[in-house]
KOLZA-873786 format. One record per residue: residue in one letter; x, y, z of N, C-alpha, C, O in turn. Coordinates in steps of 0.02 Angstrom, whole numbers, plus 50000, padded with zeros to 5 digits. Atoms other than C-alpha are relative to their C-alpha. Layout:
N
aXYZXYZXYZXYZ/...
//
This chain:
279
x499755004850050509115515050992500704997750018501105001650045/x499325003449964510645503351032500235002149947499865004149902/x499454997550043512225508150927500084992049953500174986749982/x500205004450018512055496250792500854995649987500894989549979/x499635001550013513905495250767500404997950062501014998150056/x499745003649915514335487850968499494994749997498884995850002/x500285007750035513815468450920499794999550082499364995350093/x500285004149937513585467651128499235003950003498835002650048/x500654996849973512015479551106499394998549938498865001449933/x500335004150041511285469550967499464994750027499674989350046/x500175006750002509925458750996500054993849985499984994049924/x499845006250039510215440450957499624996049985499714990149999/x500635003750027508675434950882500294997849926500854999249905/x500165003350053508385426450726500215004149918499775004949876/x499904994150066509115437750571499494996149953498964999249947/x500365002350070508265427150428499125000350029498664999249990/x500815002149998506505426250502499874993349976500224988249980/x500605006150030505045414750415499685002949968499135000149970/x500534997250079504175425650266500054992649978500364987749999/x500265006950034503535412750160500634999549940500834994149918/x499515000750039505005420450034500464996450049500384990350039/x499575004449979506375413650159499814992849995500204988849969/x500155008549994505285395650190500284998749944500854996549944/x499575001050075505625394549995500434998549995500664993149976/x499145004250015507295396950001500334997250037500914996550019/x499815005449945507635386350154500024994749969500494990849975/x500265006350042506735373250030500544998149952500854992949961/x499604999750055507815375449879500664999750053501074996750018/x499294996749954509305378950001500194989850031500724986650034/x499725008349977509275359350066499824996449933500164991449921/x499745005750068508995351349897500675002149994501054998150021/x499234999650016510635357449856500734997750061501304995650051/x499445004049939511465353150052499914994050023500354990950055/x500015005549960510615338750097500364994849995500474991150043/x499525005149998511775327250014500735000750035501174996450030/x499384998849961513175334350119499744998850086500074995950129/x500205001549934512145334450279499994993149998500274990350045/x500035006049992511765317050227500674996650026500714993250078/x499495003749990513475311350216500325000450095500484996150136/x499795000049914513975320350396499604993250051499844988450082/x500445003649972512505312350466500184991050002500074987550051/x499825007450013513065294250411500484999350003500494993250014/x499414999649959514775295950453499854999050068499914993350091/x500165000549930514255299350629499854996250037500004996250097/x500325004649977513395286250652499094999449985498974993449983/x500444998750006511675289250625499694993749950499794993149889/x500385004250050510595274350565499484997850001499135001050040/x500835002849992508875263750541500044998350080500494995350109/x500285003449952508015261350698500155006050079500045002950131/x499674996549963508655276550824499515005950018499045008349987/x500534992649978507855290950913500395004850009500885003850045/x499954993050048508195308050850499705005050036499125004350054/x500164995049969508145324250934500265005749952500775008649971/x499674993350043508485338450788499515008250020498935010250028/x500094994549959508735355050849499875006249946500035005449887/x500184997650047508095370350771499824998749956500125001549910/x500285002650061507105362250645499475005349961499145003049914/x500334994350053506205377550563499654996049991499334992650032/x500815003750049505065369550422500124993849994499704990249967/x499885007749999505825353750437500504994549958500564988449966/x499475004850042507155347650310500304994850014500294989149993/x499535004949965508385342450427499594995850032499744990450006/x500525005849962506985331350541499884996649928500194991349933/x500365002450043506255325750371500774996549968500604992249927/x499625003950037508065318750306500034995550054500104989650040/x499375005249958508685311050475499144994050002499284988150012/x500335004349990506665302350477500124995349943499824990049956/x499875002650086507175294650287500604995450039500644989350033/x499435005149980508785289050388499734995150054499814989350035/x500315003749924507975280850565499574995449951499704989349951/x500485004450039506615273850440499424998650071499395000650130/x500754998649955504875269350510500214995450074499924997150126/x499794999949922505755259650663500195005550041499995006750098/x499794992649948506635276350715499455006150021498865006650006/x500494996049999505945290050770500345007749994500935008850007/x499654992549992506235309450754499605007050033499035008750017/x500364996249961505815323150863500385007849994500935009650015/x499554992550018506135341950805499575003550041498965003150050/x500284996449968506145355050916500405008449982500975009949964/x499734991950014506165375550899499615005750026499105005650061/x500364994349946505675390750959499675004049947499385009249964/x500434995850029504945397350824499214994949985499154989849952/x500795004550015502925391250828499735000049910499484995949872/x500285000450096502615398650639500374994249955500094991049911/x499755005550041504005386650576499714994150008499444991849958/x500375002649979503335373850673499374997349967499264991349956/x500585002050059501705374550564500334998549957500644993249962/x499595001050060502485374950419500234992350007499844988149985/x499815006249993503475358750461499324994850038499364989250014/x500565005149988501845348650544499605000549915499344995749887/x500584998250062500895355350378500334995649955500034991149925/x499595004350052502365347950273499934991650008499684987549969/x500265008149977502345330650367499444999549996499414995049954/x500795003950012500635327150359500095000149932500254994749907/x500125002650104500545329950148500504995149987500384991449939/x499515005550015502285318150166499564992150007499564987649964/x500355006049955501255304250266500494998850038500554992750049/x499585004249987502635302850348499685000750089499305005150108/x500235002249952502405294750536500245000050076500015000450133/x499415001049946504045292950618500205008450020500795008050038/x499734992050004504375313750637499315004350038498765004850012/x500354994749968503535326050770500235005750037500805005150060/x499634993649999503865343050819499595002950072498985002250079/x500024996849959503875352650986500145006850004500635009349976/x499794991350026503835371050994500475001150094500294999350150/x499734999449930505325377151127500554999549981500724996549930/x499085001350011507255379051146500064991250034499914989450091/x499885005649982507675360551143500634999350045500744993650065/x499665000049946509075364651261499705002250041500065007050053/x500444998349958507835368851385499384995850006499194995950064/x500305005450002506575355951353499964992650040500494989450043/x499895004549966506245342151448499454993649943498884994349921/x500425004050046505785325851337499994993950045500274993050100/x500275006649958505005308151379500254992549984499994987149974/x499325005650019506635298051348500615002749981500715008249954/x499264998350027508285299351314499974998049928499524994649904/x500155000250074508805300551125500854995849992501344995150028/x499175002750018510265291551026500335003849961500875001449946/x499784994250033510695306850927499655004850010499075005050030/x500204989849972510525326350948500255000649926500744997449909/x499574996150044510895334850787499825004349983499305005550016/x500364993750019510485350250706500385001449941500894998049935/x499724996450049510965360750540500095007249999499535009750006/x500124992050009511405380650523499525000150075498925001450076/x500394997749915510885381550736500545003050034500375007350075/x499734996549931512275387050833500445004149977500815006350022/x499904993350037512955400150712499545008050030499775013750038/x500444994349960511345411150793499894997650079499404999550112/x499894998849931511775406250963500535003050025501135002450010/x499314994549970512585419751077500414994050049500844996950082/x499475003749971513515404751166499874992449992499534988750027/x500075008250036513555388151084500054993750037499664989150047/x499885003849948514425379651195499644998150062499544992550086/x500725000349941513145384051340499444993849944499454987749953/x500655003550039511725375851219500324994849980499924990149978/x500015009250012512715359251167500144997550091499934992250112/x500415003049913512785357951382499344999750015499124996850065/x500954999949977510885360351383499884992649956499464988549976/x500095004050061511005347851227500044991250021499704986749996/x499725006450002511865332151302499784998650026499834992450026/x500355005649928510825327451448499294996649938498944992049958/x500545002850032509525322551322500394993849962500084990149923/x499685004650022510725311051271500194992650048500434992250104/x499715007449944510965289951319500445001149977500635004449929/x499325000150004512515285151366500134996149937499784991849912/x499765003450067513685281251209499585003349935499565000849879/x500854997650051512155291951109500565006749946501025010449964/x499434994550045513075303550969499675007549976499105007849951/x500284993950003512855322650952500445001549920500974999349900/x499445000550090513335328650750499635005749980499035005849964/x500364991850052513135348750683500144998549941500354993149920/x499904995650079513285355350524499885005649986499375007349957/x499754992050017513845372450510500165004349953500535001649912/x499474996750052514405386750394500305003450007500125007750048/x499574996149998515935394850364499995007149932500195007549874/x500114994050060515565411350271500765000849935500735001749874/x499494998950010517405412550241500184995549919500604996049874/x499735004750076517475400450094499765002249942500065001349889/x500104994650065516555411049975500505001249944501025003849963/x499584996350022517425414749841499904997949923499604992749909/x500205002550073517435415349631500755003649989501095008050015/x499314999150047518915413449496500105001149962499694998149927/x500004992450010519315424749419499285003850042498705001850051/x500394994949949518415437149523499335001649950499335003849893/x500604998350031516535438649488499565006550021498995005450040/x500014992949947516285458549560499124998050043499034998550104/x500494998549966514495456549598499754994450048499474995250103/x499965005149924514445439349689500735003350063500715007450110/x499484994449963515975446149774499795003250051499775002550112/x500374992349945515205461649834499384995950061499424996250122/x500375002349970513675451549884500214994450062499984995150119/x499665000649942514645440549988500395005050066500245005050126/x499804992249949515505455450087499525002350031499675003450090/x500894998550000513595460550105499784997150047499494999350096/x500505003549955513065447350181500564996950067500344993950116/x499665002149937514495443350302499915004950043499725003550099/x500014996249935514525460150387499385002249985499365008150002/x500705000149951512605460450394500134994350069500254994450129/x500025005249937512645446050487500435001050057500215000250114/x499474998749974514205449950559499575007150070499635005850130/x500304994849967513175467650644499604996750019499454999350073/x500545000849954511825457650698500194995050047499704991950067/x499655004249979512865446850787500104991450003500324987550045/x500025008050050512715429550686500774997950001501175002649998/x499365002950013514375418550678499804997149944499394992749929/x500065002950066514745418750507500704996850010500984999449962/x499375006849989516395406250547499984995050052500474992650081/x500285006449965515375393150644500214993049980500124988050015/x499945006150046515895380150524500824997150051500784992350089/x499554998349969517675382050597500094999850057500634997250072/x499984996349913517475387150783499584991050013499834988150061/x500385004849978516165369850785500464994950062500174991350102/x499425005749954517975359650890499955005850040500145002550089/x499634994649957518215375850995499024997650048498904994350098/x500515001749953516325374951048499844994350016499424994050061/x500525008049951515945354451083500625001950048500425000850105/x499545000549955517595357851176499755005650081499915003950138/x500234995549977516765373351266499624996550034499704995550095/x500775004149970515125363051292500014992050046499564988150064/x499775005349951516185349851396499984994049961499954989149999/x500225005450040515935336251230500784997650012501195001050043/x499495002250026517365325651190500225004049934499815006949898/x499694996150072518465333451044499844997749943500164992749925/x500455003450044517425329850905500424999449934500885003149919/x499905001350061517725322850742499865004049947499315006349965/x500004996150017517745334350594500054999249914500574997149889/x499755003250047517455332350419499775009349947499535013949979/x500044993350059517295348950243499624997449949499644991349942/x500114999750062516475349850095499635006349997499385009850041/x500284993250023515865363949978499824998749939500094995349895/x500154999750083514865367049837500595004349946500875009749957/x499674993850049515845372749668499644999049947499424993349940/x500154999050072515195377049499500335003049961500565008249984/x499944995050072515715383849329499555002649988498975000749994/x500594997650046514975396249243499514997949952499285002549917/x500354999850049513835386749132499724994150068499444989150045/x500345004849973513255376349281499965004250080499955000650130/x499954998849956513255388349412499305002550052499265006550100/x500814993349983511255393249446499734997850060499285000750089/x500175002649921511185381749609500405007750038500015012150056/x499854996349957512495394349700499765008149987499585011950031/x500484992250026511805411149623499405000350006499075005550006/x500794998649991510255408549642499864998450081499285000250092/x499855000949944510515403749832500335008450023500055012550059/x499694993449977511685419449850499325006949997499265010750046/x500184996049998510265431349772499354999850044499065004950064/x500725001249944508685422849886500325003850049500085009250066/x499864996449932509715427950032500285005450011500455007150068/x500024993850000510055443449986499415004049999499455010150006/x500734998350011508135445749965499885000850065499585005650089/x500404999249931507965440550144500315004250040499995006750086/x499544995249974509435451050199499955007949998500305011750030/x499784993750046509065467150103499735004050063500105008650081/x500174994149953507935475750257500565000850067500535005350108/x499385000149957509565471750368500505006249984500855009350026/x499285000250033510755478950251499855007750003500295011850016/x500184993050004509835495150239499825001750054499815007850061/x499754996749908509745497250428500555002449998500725008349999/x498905000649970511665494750452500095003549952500605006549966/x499584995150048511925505550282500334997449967500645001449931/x499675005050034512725491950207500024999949935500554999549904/x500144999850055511865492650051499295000249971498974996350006/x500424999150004510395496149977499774996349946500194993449912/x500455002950044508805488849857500245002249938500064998849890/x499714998250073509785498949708500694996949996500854993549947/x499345003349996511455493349749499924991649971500174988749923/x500205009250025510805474049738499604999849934499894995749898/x500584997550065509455478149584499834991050008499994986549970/x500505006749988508495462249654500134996649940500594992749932/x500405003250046507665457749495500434998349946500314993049916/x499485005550026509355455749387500545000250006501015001549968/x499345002649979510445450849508500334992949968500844992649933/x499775008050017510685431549477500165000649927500474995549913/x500024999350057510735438249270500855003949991501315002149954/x499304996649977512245449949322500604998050001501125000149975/x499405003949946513265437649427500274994349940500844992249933/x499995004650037512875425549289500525001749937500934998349908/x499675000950064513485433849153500745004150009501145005649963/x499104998350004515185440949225500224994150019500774994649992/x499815005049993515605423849280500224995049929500694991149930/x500105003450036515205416749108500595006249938500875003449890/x499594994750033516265433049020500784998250023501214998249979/x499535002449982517715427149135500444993650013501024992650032/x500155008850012517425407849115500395000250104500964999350123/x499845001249932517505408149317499464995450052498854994550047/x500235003549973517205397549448499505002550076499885005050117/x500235000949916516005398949624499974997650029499684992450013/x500165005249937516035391649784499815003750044500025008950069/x500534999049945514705391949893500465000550083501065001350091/x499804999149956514845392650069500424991850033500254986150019/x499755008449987516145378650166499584997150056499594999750112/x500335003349947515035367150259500454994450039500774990250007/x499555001949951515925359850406499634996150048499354999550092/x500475004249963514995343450494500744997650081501334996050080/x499485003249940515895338750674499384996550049498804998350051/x500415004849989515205324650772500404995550064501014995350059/x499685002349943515685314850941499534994150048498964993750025/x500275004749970515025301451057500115000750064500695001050085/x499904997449929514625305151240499774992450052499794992850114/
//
């Protein structure tokens, strides 16, 4: 058994998986970001009529917003290495109808496609890569000249509630140094200028936003915090972190809710951090 606490003897696979509970909250998890991905995305450049290479596309969100943006002239082409997501996202497009959007199973930095694209983008991808920078160099040759590459990342670090809410709190702490042991960059959001710079890009453009709520409106970020503590929990009790009693699953989000609402305090989600460049 590798020493779980030496991050170089960690595997660097996939912490969240694909249970059908994570697909879920992947689902719920982009109603609440997509209007921020949107905005990166359209900043960038990104518009009707364009061909689309989105990376790591799991079940498909991100492919399924940027095909809404390209519209039925564009086109979008998601690629990933996981084949089960893969279903999942063909299964989803077909009940959409939608036409313009198809999916390749494979590291799309490794891929060889049958044209050059006018955007590369991806969401929550190079946070679980052990070298980022290597993979936006695998990234750009799929790119025409003048063609624009645009992440969207998270920064764990922005967490935080006001007056102090102990059990989101804790659960944040939780879930950084899980991730943190399995060797996930939970300050990707951040580092995103250090890696296009790494990956030989031009010094990319760089824009913030974050969810906040009050307590009487806060059941988007709590209920996000306790899904992924659901998908986290067989992690947490590897590493010792914390256990299925420590979290009490079933009324966590009831917990979080009502010391927040005892303290009239505020949450903020995680800071999402879009950077974006033209090669």
């Amino acid at each position: 058994m590798p020493d779980m606490t030496d991050l170089s003897a960690v595997p660097h696979d996939y912490i969240l998986g694909h249970s059908d509970r994570e697909i879920d909250r992947l689902k719920k998890q982009a109603v609440l970001i997509e209007p921020v991905t949107r905005r990166f995305f359209a900043t960038a450049g990104i518009e009707t009529g364009m061909r689309v290479l989105d990376v790591g596309s799991g079940v498909g969100d991100v492919a399924f917003l940027a095909a809404a943006m390209v519209g039925e002239r564009g086109e979008v082409v998601g690629a990933d290495r996981s084949a089960l997501a893969l279903q999942t996202a063909r299964g989803r497009a077909a009940e959409c109808g939608l036409r313009n959007v198809r999916f390749i199973d494979g590291d799309p930095a490794e891929l060889d496609f049958d044209g050059p694209f006018d955007a590369v983008l991806g969401r929550y991808v190079l946070q679980f890569q052990e070298d980022p920078g290597k993979m936006l160099r695998g990234l750009v040759r799929h790119l025409r000249p003048g063609g624009v590459i645009v992440f969207h990342e998270v920064d764990w670090g922005g967490l935080e509630s006001f007056p102090p809410v102990p059990t989101f709190d804790r659960c944040c702490r939780w879930g950084v140094e899980t991730m943190r042991r399995h060797g996930t960059e939970t300050r990707m959001g951040v580092k995103l200028y250090s890696a296009f710079v790494d990956g030989g890009l031009p010094p990319p453009k760089l824009r913030l936003e974050a969810l906040i709520e009050g307590p009487t409106h806060n059941a988007g970020i709590l209920n996000l915090m306790s899904r992924l503590m659901h998908t986290l929990l067989l992690q947490m009790e590897q590493y010792g972190i914390a256990s299925a009693e420590d979290l009490d699953l079933p009324n966590l989000v009831e917990r979080m809710t009502r010391e927040a609402v005892a303290t009239r305090s505020i949450v903020r989600g995680h800071t999402q951090v879009g950077a974006w460049c033209c090669v």
